[in-house]
C-alpha positions in Angstrom: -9.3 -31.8 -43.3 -7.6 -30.2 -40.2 -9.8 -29.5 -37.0 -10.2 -25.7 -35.9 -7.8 -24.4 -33.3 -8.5 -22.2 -30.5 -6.1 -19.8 -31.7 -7.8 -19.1 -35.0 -10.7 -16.9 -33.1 -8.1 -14.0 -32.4 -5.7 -14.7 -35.3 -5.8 -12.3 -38.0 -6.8 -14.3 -41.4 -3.3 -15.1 -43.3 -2.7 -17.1 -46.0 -0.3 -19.8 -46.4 1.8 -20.3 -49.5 -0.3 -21.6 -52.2 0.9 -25.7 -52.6 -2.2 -27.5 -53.4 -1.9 -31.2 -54.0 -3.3 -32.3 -57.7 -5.7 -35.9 -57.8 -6.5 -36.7 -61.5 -10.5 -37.6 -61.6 -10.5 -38.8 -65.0 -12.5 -37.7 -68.2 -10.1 -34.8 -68.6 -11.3 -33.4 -64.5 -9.1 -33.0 -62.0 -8.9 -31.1 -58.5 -6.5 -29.6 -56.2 -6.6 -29.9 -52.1 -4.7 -27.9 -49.8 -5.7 -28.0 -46.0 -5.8 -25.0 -44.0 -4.8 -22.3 -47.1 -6.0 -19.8 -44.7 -4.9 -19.5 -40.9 -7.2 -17.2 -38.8 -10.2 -18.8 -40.9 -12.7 -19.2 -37.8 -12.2 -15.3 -37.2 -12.8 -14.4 -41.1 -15.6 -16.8 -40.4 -17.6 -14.6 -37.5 -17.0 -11.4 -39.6 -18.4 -13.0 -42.7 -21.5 -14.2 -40.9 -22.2 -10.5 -39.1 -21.1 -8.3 -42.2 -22.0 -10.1 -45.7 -25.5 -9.0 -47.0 -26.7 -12.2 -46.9 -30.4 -12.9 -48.7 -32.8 -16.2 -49.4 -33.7 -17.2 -52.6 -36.5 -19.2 -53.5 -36.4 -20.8 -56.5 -38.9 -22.8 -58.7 -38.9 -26.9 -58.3 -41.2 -28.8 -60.3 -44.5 -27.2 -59.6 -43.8 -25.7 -56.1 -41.4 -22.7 -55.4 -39.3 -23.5 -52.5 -36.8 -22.0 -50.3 -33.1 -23.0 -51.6 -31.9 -24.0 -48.5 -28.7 -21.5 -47.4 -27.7 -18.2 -47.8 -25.9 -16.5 -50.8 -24.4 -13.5 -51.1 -22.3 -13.0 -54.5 -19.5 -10.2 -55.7 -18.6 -9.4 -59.4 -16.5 -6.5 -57.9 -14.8 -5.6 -55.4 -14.8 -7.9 -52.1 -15.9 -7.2 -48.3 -12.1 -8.0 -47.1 -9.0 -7.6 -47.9 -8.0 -11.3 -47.0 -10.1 -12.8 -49.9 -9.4 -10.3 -52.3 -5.4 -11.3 -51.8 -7.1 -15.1 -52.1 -8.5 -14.1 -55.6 -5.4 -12.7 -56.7 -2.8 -15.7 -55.6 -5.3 -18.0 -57.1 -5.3 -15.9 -60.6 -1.4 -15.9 -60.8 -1.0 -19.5 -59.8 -3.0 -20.6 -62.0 -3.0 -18.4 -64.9 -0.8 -20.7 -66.9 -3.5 -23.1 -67.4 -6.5 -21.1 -67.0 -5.4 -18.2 -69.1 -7.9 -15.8 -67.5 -8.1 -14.6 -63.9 -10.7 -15.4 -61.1 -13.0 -12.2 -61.3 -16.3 -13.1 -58.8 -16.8 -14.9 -55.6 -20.0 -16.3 -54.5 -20.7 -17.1 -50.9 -23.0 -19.9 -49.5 -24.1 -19.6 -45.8 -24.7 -23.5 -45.1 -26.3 -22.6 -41.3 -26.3 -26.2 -40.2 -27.1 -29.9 -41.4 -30.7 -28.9 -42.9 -28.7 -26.2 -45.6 -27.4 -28.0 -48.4 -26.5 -28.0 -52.3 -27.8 -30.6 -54.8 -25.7 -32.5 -57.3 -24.9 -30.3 -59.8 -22.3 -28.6 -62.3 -21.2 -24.8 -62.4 -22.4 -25.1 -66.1 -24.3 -21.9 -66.2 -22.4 -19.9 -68.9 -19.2 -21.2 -70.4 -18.7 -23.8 -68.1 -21.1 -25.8 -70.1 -19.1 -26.2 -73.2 -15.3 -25.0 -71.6 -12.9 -26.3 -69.8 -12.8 -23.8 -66.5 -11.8 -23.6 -62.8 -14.0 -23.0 -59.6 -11.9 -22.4 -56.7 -13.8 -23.0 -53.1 -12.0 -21.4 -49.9 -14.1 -22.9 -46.6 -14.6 -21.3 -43.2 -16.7 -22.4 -40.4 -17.3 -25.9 -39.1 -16.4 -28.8 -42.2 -18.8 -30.3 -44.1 -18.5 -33.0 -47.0 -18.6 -32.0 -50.4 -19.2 -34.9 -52.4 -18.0 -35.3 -56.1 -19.2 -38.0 -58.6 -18.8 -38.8 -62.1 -21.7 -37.9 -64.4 -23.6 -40.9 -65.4 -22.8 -42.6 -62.4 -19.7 -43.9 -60.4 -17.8 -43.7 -57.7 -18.6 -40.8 -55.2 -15.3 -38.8 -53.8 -15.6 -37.0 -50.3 -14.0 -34.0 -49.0 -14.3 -32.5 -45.5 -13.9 -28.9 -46.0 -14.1 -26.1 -43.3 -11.3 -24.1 -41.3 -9.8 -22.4 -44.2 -9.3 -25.2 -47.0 -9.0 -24.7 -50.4 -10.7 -27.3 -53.5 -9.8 -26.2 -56.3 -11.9 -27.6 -59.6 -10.2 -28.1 -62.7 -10.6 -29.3 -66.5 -13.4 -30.9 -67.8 -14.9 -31.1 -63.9 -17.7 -29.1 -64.1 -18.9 -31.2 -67.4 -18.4 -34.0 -66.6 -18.4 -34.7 -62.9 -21.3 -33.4 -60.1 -20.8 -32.0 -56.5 -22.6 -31.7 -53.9 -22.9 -30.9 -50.0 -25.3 -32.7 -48.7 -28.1 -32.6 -45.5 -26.7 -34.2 -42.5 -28.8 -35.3 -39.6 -25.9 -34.9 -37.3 -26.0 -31.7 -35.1 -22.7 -29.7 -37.6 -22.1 -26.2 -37.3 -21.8 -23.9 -39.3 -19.9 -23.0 -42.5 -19.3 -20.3 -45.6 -17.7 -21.7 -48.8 -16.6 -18.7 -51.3 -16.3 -19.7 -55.0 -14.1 -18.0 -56.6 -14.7 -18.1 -60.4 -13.7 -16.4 -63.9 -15.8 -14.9 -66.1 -19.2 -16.1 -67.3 -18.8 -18.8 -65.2 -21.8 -19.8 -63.1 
């Protein structure tokens, strides 16, 4: 994805026309890319970071309980800026012919650096277990990879996302495909990814 410009610290966040570019993943998944949705990202970025209620979660792992390794904050309501709730509703109207629902919560990850990371998993908490659904990821900050793989095993697909891009996933992908982001030993910077989601969708 594109690199961060200097003029996105001072630029108000904007949003581009929405023209995402589809790739077909196979077993009915698919997902869209569009590079730089949101100009002014970086800036969005900083107030994010200094404004979100961000909290730690520990969560159980075999028989330890451990720290899950970023940030979350998540919104079944209304959203901390004006920028991302015009995100949510673009999103529902472009895609409202296949989705036939709108996006209605966003949860934000706070990856702080190469030690904070996600495990392979699918959003199948809810209806994405058994339905076809949509997660739609807007990225600010410094990129990081998000990896996507088929279930079972396959060939792994990777994604640079940071500095406003939007991934959007489609179909059958939270079935039957995984994603992660995972630790880096390189020295990255930081980044927030916000999912928006519909409904019962986890």
């Amino acid at each position: 994805m594109r690199q961060g410009s200097l003029f996105d610290l001072d630029a108000e966040p904007e949003l581009a026309p929405l023209a995402p570019r589809r790739t077909e993943l196979g077993h009915g998944a698919w997902i869209d890319v569009q590079p730089g949705w949101l100009a002014g990202a970086d800036a969005l970025f900083d107030r994010l970071v200094d404004e979100v209620p961000w909290r730690a979660e520990r969560r159980q792992m075999y028989d330890a309980v451990v720290d899950v390794p970023r940030l979350l904050c998540f919104y079944s309501g209304a959203l901390p800026f004006d920028v991302l709730a015009t995100a949510r509703d673009v999103l529902s109207n472009h895609y409202l012919a296949e989705l036939n629902e709108p996006f209605t919560t966003a949860g934000l990850c706070y990856y702080r650096d190469g030690r904070d990371s996600v495990a392979w998993h699918g959003d199948t908490i809810g209806r994405g277990q058994t339905e076809d659904t949509m997660v739609a990821i807007l990225s600010v900050g410094t990129p990081r990879a998000l990896l996507l793989r088929p279930r079972g095993g396959g060939e792994t697909h990777k994604y640079a996302l940071g500095h406003g891009d939007l991934l959007v996933m489609g179909g059958s992908c939270q079935r039957t495909w995984e994603h992660a982001v995972p630790k880096t030993s390189k020295v990255v910077g930081p980044r927030i990814s916000v999912q928006f989601r519909p409904r019962g969708v986890r």
